[in-house]
C-alpha positions as CSV (number, residue, x, y, z in Angstrom):
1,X,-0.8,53.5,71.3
2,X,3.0,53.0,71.9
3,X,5.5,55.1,70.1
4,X,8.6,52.8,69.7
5,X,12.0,54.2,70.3
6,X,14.4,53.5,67.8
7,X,16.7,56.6,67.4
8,X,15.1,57.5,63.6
9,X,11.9,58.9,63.0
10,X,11.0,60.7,66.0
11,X,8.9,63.6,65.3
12,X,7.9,66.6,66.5
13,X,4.0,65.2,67.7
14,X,5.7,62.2,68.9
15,X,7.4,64.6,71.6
16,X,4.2,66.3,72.3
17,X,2.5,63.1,72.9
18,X,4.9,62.0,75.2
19,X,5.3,65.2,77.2
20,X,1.2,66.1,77.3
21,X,-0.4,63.0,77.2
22,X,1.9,60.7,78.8
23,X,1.4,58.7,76.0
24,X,3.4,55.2,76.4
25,X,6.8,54.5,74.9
26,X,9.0,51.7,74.2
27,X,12.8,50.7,73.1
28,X,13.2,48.9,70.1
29,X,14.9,45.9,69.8
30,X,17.1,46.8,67.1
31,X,18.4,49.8,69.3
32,X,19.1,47.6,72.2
33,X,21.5,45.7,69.8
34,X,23.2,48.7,68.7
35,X,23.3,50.3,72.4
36,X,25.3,46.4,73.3
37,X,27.6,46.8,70.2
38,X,28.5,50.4,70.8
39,X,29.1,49.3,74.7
40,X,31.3,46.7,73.6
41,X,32.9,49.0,71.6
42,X,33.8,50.8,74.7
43,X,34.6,48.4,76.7
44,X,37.3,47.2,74.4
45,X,39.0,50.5,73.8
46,X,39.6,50.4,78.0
47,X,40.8,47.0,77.8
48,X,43.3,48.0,74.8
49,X,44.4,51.6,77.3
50,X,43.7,54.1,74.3
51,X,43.1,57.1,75.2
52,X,39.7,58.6,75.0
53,X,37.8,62.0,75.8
54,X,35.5,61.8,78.7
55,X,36.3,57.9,79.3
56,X,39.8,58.0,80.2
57,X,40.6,61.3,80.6
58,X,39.0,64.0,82.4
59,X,36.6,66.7,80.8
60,X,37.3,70.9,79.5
61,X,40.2,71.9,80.8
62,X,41.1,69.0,82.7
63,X,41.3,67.0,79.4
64,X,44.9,65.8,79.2
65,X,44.7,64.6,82.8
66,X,44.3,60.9,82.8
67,X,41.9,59.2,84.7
68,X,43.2,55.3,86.6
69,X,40.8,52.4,85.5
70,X,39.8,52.0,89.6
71,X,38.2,56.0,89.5
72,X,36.5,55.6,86.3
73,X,33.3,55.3,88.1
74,X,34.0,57.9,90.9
75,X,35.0,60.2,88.6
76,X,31.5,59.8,86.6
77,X,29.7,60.7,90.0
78,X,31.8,63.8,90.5
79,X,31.2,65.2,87.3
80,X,27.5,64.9,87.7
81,X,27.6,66.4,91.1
82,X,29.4,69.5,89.4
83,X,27.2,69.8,86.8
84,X,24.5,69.9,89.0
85,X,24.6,73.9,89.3
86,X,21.7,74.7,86.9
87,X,19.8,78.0,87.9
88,X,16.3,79.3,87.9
89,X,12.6,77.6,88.4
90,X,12.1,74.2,87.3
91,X,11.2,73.3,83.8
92,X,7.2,72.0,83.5
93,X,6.6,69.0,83.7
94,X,6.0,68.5,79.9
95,X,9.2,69.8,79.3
96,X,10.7,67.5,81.4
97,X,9.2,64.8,79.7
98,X,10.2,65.8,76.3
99,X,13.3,65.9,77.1
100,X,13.5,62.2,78.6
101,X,12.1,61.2,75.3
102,X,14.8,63.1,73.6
103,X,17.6,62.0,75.3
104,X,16.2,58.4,75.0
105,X,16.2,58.8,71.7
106,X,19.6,59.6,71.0
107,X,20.6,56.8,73.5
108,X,18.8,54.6,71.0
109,X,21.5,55.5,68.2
110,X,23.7,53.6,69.4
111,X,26.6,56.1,69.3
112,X,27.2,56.8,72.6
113,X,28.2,53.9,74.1
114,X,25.7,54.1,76.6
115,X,24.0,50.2,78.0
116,X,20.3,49.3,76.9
117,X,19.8,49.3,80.4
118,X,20.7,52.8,81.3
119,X,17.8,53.0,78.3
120,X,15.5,50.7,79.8
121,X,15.5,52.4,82.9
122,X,14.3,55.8,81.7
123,X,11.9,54.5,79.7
124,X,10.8,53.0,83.7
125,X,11.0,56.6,85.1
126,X,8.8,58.0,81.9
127,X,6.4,55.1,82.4
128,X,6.1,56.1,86.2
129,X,6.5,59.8,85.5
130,X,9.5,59.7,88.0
131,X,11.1,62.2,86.9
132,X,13.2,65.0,88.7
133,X,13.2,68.4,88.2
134,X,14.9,70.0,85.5
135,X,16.8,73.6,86.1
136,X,15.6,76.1,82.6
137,X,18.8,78.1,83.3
138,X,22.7,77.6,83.1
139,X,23.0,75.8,79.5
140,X,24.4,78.0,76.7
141,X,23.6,75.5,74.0
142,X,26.9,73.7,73.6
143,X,25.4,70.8,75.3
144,X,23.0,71.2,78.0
145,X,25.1,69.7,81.1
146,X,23.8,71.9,83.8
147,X,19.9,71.3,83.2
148,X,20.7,67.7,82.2
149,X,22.7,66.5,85.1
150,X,19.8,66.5,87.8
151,X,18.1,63.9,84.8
152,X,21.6,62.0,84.7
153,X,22.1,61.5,88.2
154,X,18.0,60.0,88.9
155,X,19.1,57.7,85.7
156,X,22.0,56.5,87.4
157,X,20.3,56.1,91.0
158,X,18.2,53.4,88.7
159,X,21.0,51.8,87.2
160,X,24.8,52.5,88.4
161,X,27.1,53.9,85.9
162,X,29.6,52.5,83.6
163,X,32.4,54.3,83.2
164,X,31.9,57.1,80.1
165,X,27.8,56.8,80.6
166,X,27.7,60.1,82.8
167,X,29.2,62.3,80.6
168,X,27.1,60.5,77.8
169,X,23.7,61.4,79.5
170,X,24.6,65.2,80.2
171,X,27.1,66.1,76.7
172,X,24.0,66.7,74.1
173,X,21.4,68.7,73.9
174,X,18.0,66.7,75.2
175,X,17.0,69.6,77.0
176,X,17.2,72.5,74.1
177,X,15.9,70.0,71.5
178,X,13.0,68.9,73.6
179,X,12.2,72.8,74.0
180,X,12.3,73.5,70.1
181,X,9.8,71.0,69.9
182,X,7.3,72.1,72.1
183,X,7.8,75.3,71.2
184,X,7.5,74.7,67.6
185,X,4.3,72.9,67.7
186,X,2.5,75.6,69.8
187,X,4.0,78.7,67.7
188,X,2.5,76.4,64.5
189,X,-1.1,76.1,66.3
190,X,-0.8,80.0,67.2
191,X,-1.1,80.5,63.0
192,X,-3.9,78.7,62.7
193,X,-5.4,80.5,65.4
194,X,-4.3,83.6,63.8
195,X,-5.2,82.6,60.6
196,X,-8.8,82.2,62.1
197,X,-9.2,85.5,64.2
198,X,-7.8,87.6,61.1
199,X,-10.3,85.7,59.0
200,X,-12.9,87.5,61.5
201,X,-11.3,90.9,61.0
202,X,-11.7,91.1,57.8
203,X,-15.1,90.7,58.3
204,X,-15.5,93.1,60.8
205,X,-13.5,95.6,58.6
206,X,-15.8,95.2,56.0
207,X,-12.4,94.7,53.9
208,X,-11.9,93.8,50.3
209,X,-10.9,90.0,49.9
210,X,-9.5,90.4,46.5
211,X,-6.4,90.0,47.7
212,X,-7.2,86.3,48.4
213,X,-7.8,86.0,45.0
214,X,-6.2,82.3,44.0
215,X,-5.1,84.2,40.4
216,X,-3.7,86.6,42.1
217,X,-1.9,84.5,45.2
218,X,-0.5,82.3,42.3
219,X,1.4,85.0,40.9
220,X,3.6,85.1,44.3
221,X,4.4,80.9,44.4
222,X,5.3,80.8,47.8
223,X,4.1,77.3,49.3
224,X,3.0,79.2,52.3
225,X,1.3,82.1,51.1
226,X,-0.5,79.8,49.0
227,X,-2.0,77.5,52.1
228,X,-2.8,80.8,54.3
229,X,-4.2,82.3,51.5
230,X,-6.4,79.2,51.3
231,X,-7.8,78.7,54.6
232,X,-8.7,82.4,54.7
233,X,-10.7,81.7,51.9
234,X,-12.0,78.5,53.5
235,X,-12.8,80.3,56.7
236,X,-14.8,83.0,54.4
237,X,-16.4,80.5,52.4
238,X,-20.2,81.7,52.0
239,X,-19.4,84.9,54.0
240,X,-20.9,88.8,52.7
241,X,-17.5,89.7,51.7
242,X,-17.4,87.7,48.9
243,X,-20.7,89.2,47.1
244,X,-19.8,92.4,44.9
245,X,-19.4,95.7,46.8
246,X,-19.3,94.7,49.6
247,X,-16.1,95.9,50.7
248,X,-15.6,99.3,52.2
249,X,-12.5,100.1,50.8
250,X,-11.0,100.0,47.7
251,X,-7.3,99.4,49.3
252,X,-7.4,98.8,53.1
253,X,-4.6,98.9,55.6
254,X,-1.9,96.1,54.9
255,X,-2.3,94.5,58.2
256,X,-5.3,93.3,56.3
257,X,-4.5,93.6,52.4
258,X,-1.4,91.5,53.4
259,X,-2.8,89.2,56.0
260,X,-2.4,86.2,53.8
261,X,0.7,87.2,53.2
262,X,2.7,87.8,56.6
263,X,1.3,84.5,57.7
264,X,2.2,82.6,54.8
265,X,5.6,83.8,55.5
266,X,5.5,82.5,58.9
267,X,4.1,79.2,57.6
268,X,7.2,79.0,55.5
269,X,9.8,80.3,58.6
270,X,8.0,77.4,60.6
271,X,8.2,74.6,58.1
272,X,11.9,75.2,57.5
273,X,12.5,75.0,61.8
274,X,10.6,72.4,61.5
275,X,12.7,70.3,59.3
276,X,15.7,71.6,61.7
277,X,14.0,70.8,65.1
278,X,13.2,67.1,63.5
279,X,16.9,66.7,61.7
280,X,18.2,67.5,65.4
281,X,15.4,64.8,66.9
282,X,17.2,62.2,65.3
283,X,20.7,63.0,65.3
284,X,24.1,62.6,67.2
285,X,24.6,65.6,69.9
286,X,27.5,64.5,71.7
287,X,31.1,63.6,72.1
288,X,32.6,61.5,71.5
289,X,31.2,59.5,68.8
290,X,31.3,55.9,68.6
291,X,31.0,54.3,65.2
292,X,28.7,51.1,64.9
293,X,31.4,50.0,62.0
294,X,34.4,49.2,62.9
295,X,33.9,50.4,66.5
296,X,35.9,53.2,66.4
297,X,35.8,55.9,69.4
298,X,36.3,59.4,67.3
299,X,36.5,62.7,68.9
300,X,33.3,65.2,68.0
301,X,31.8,68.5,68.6
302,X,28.1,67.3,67.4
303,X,26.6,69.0,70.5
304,X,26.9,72.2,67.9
305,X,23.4,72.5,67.4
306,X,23.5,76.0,66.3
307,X,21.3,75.2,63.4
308,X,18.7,74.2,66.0
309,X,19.5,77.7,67.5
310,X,19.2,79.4,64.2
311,X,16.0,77.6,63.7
312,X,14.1,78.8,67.0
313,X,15.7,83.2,66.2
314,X,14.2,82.8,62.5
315,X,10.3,81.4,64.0
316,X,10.4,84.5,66.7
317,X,11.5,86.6,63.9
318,X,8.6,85.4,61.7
319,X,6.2,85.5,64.4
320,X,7.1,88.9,65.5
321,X,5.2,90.9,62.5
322,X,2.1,88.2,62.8
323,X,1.7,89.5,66.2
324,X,2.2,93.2,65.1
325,X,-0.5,92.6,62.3
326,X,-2.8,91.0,64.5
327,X,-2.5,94.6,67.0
328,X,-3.0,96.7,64.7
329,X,-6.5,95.1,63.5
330,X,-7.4,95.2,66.5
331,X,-6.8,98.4,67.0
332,X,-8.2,99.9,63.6
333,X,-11.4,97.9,64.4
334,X,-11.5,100.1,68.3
335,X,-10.8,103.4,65.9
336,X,-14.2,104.9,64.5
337,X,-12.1,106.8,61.5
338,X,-10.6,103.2,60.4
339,X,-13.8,100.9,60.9
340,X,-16.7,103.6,60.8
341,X,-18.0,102.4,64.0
342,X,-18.6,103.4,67.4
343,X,-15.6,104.2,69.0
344,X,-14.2,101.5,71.4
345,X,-16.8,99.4,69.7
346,X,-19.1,100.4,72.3
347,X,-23.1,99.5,71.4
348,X,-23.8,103.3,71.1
349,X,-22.1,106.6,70.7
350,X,-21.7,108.9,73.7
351,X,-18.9,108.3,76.7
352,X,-18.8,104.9,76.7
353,X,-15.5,103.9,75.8
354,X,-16.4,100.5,75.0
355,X,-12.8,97.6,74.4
356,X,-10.7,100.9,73.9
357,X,-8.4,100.0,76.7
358,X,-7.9,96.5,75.2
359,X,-6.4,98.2,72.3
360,X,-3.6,99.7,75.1
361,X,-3.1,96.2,76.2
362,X,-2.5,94.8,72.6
363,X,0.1,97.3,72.5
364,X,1.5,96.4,75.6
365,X,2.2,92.5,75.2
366,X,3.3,93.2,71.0
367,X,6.0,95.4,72.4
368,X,7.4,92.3,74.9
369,X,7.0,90.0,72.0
370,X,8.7,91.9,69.9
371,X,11.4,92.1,72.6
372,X,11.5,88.7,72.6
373,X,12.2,88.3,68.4
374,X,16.1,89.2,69.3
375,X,18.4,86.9,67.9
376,X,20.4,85.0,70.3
377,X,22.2,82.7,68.2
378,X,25.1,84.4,67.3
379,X,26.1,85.5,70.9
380,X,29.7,84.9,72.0
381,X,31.4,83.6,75.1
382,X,34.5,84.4,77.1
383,X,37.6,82.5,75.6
384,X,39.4,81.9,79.1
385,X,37.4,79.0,80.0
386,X,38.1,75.4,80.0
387,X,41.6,76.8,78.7
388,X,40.3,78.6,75.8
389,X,38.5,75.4,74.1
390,X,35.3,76.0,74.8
391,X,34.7,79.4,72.7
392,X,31.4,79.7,71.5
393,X,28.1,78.8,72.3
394,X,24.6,78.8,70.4
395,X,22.2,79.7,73.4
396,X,19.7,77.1,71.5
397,X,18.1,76.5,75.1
398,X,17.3,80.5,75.5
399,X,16.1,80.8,72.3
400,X,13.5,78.2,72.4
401,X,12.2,79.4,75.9
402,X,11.7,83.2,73.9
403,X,9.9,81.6,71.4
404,X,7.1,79.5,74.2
405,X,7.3,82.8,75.9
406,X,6.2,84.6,72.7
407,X,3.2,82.0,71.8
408,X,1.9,82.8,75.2
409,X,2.0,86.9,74.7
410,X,0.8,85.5,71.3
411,X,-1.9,83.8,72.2
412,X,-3.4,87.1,74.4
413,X,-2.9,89.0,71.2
414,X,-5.1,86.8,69.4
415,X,-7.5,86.7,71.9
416,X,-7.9,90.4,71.9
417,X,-8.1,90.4,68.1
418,X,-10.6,87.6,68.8
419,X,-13.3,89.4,71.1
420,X,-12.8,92.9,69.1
421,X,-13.3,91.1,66.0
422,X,-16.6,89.7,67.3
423,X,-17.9,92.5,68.8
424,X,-17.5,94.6,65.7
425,X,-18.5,92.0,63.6
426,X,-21.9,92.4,65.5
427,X,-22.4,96.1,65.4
428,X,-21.4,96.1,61.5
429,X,-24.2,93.7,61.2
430,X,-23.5,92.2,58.1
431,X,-24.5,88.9,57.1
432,X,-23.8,85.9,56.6
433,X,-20.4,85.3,58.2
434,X,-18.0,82.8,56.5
435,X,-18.6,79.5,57.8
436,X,-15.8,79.1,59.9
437,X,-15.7,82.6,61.1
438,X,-19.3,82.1,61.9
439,X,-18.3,79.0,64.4
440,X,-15.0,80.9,65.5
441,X,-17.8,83.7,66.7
442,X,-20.0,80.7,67.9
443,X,-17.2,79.3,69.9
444,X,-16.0,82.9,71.4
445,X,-19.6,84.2,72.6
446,X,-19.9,80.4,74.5
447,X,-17.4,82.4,76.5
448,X,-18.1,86.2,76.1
449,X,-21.1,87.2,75.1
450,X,-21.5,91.0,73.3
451,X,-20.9,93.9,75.3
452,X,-24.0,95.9,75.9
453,X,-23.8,99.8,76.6
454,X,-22.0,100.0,80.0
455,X,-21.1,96.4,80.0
456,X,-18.1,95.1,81.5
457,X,-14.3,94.7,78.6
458,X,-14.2,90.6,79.3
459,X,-10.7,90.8,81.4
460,X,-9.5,86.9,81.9
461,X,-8.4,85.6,78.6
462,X,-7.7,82.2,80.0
463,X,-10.3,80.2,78.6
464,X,-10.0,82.3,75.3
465,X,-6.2,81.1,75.2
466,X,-7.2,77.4,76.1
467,X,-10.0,77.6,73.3
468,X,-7.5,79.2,70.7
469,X,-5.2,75.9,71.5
470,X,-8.1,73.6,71.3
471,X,-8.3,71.5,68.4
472,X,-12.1,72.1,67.3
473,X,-10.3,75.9,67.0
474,X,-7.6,74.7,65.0
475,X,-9.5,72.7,62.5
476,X,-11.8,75.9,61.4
477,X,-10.9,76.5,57.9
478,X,-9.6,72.8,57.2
């Protein structure tokens, strides 16, 4: 499969594709013909001597200085060079990739006045997986010029500039965008895995389901709700809960009377980023604009991407009381006055503490995910630089590094909730399990089998975080 550039339609799996499986890519035609028109475009404006932002004059706060015809091209290589200051480890390599097929994409508009075969040439270095490291620190979301300048200048050692195409490659946001993405997807498979290890806690609880009730779901018509609500239900289809009386409790704990709930209400946080992150995918980040009609050169400030940056606070904030929920199950299940069993789960009473210390750890990585949920969007920056212009920023590229460093905290929540949800399941005894619980238990105990008396708390989670990503995971309850 090839996934054809065009500068529309890019989605969110299209990114992931590209970054994860190398999957191939290619320009289309049509966006090669734009990408000459808008050049043209360019080209006349230096031919006419107008004056233009970034082309003829020089950037910030050097912007009324004008810039001779002969240093055009000297002055693109300087301004690479000292954008090249990004901080911090190197993005992954998926990152990277994403954001290649990010910027290519908005090369593909047309609107930047940047050749087809500036284009041509990354799509080369994506094909080849040439690509150079990319700094995660030193943007703050007005355009990600540090991280993007190492990117700008391997483009250009492919093909040599044009006057205008350096500051073209490095004034959007590639980088941030490419982060939301990835981000997004994983936080969306994260629910599903959540959805499918809280299915198993209920079951361990013993808990009443009639909160899952479809009449009683339908009186609350929130589009999420109503699909989380449903694969619970899915993943308990055929399961003991659902025969009369056989709930412990007449109202249990909200963390799981609510559990359809809370993650329908991250469903719906994560569907509206989503139609953000994919709005941003497709549109103008940069400045200046060049119009396809008429070929006019007009000043812009599209690299504000704070709704991009608003997008990736809201799906931490979401997330946030999923992973609280998902802790506090875990630890009513470890608690013999909440689940009426053994405490610590452990195969008989006595001194055995059993998973109890997995309930500490829970604790430990919600209370740094929580951290994480801070808002960043509406930070402020110092109005002395660049002269005062540039006087705000939407730390888009910060927020969507909280958010994948969330998922990943997430993900060893979930796990945890996984095995304790298991192992209780087990020493309740009750049968038969829902049929997708039953294959989430099937799947888990390929990697942890039950802990017998004095047995050893399963301590790597690795493989339990790579089968909670896995697809076959994902699809229980579908």
């Amino acid at each position: 499969m090839t996934i054809v550039i065009s500068g529309s339609g890019l989605g969110i799996e299209d990114v992931v594709q590209v970054a994860r499986t190398r999957e191939r890519i290619a320009l289309a035609a049509d966006a090669e013909t734009r990408m000459v028109a808008s050049r043209a475009a360019v080209d006349e404006a230096l031919e006419r001597g107008e004056v233009v932002y970034g082309l003829t004059t020089g950037v910030g706060a050097l912007r009324r200085e004008q810039v001779a015809i002969d240093e055009l091209s000297w002055v693109g290589e300087r301004l690479l060079i000292s954008h090249s200051v990004g901080q911090g480890r190197a993005a992954d390599r998926g990152s990277v990739r994403a954001t290649a097929v990010c910027l290519l994409n908005f090369l593909a508009q047309g609107t930047s006045g940047v050749r087809p075969e500036v284009a041509q040439g990354l799509v080369r270095m994506l094909a080849e997986d040439r690509l150079p490291d990319i700094p995660e620190l030193g943007s703050i979301g007005q355009a990600d010029l540090a991280p993007l300048a190492p990117l700008a200048e391997a483009i250009l050692r492919e093909v040599p500039p044009a006057p205008g195409e350096a500051l073209a490659l490095i004034d959007n946001n590639a980088f941030a965008t490419a982060s939301g993405a990835l981000a997004l997807y994983d936080t969306h498979r994260l629910l599903r895995a959540l959805e499918v290890t809280g299915a198993l806690s209920l079951e361990a609880f013993a808990a009443n389901v009639a909160p899952l009730d479809p009449a009683v779901v339908a009186a609350r018509p929130f589009s999420g709700l109503a699909e989380s609500a449903r694969r619970l239900r899915d993943l308990l289809d055929g399961s003991f809960l659902n025969r009369p009386g056989a709930s412990r409790n007449l109202q249990d704990p909200l963390t799981f009377r609510g559990i359809a709930h809370v993650l329908g209400a991250l469903r719906d946080a994560l569907a509206f980023a989503r139609a953000h992150v994919e709005v941003e995918l497709n549109a103008h980040q940069g400045n200046p604009f060049v119009a396809l009609e008429g070929g006019q050169i007009r000043p812009a400030a599209n690299f504000e991407v704070l709704p991009l940056a608003q997008a990736m606070d809201l799906a931490r904030i979401a997330l946030a009381p999923a992973l609280s929920a998902a802790q506090e199950r875990a630890l009513k299940l470890l608690d013999t006055p909440w689940s009426g069993l053994p405490t610590g789960l452990a195969p008989s009473d006595g001194t055995d503490s059993g998973m109890s210390m997995l309930g500490i750890v829970a604790q430990a990585l919600t209370a740094e995910a929580r951290l994480l949920a801070q808002p960043v969007s509406f930070e402020l920056t110092s109005t002395t630089g660049a002269e005062g212009i540039e006087d705000r920023m939407t730390m888009a590229p910060l927020g969507a590094r909280r958010l994948a460093e969330m998922v990943v905290l997430g993900e060893r929540i979930a796990a945890i909730e996984l095995v304790v949800a298991a192992q209780a399941a087990d020493l309740r005894d009750q049968n038969p399990l829902g049929l997708g619980t039953r294959q989430a238990r099937r799947f888990l105990r390929d990697h942890v089998p039950f802990m017998e008396h004095g047995g050893r708390v399963p301590a790597d989670h690795q493989p339990l975080r790579e089968l909670l990503r896995s697809d076959a995971f994902a699809a229980l309850g579908d």
